[in-house]
C-alpha positions in Angstrom: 13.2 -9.8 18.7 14.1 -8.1 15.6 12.2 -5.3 13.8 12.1 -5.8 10.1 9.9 -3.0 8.5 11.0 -3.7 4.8 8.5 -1.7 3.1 7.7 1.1 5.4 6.3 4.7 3.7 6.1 8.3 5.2 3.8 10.2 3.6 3.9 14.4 4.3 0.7 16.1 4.0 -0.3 19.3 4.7 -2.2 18.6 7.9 -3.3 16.0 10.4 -6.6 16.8 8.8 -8.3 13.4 8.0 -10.0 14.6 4.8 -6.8 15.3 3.2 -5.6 12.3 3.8 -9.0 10.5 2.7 -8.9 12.6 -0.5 -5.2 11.1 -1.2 -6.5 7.5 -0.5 -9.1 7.8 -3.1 -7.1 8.9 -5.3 -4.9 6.1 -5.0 -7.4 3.7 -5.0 -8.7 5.0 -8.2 -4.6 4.6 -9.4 -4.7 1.1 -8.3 -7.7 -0.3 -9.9 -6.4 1.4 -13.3 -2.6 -0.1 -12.5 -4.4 -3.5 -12.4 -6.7 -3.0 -15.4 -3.3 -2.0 -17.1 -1.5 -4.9 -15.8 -4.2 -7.6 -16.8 -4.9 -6.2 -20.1 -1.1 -6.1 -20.7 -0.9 -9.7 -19.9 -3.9 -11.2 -21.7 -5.0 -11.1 -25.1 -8.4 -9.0 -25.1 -10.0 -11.2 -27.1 -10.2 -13.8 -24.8 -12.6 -13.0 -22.5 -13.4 -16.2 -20.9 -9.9 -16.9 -19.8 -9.4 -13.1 -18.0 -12.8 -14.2 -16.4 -11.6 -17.2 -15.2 -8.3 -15.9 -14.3 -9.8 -13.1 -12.4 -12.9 -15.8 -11.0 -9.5 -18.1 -9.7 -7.4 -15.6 -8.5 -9.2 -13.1 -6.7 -7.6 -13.5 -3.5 -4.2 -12.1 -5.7 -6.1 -8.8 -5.0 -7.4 -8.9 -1.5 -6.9 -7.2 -0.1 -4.4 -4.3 -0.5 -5.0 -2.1 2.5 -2.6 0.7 3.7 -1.7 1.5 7.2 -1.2 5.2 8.6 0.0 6.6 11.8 -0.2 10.0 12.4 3.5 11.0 14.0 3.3 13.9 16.7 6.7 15.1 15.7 5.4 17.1 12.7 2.1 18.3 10.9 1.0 16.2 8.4 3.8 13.8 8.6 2.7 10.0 8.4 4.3 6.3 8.7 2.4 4.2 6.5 2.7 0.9 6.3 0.9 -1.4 3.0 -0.5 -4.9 3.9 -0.9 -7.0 0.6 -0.6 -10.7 -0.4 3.6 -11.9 0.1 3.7 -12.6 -3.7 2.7 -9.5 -4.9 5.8 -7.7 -3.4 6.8 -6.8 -6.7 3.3 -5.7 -8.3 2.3 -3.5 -5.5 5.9 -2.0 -4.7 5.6 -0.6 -8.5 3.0 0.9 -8.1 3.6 2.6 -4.9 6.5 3.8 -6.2 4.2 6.3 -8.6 2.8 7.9 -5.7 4.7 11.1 -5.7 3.1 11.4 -2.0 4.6 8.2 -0.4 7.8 7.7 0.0 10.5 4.8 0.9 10.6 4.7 4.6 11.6 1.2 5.7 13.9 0.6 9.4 14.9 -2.3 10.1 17.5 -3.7 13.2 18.6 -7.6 11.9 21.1 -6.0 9.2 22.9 -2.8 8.2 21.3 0.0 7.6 21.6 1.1 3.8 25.1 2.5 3.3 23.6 6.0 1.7 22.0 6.9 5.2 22.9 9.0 7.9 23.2 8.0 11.4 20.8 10.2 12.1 18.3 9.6 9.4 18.7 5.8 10.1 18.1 6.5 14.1 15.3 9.0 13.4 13.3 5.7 11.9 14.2 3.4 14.0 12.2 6.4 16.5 9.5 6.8 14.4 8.6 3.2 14.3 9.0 2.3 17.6 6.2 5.4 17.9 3.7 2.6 16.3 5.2 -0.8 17.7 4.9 0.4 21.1 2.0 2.3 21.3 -0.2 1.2 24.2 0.7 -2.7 24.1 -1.5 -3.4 20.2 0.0 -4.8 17.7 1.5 -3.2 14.6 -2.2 -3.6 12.4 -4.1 -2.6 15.4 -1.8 0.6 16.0 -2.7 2.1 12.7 -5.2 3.1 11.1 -6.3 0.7 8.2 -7.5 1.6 4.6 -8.5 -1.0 2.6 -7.8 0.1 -1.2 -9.7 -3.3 -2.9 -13.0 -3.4 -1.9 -14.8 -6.2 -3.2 -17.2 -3.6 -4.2 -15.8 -3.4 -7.2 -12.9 -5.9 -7.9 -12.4 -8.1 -9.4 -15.8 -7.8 -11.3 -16.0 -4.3 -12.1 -12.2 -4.7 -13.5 -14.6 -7.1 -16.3 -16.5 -4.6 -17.2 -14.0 -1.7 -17.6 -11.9 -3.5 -18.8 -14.6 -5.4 -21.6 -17.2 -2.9 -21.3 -19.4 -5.7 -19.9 -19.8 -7.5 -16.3 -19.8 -11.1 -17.8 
């Protein structure tokens, strides 16, 4: 069986401390419902309220959820695989806007192909390490290995994105 961890993260803090790393998550969920305000009203027409309702109304399951997995790696303080669990075909949406996360970082392993040619052996075999960490921990599964943030609550998405993005929940 192959591994094939395309969009794994690391994330370096400055401690295992678990507020830190709450603080950080709030943050970016606070970035993520503004990177979807942003997107919708950049694809709609304001003025049409009724149809952003509707499209948010039809598609809500486009934004449930986006959770984020973390593993704390013993290796170094603070240091962190994370891993972000989100619909298939929002790949694209979500990747952008992990990519403005100056805390997060690119750190995907995988065994099927080649590793990418601007990494070391080293750097290649110190993920492969690192991930194994997390696959093989105590016989779970890679979601039940980590622990899970969920960054769309339905506490306020879609229908608070309505009214900050119309100034009204209708």
């Amino acid at each position: 069986m192959s591994t094939k961890l395309y969009y794994g993260l690391i994330a370096q803090l400055k401690s295992h401390d678990i507020k830190e790393l709450q603080n950080k998550l709030l943050n970016l969920q606070s970035a993520l419902k503004d990177h979807i305000q942003k997107s919708i009203s950049e694809y709609f027409d304001l003025k049409k309220k009724k149809e952003v309702s509707r499209f948010l109304l039809d598609n809500s399951k486009r934004f449930f959820p986006f959770s984020i997995g973390f593993w704390a790696l013993d290796r170094k303080e603070g240091l962190y695989l994370a891993y972000p669990f989100y619909p298939e075909d929002d790949i694209f949406f979500f990747n952008k806007f992990i990519e403005k996360c100056d805390w997060l970082r690119e750190y995907g392993y995988w065994d099927n192909s080649d590793m990418p040619e601007d990494m070391s052996n080293e750097e290649w075999n110190q993920r492969r390490i690192d991930w194994e960490e997390v696959i093989k921990y105590d016989g779970r599964t890679f979601g039940e290995s980590m622990l899970i943030f969920d960054l769309t609550s339905q506490s306020y998405f879609p229908f608070d994105l309505l009214k900050n993005v119309f100034g009204e929940n209708k």
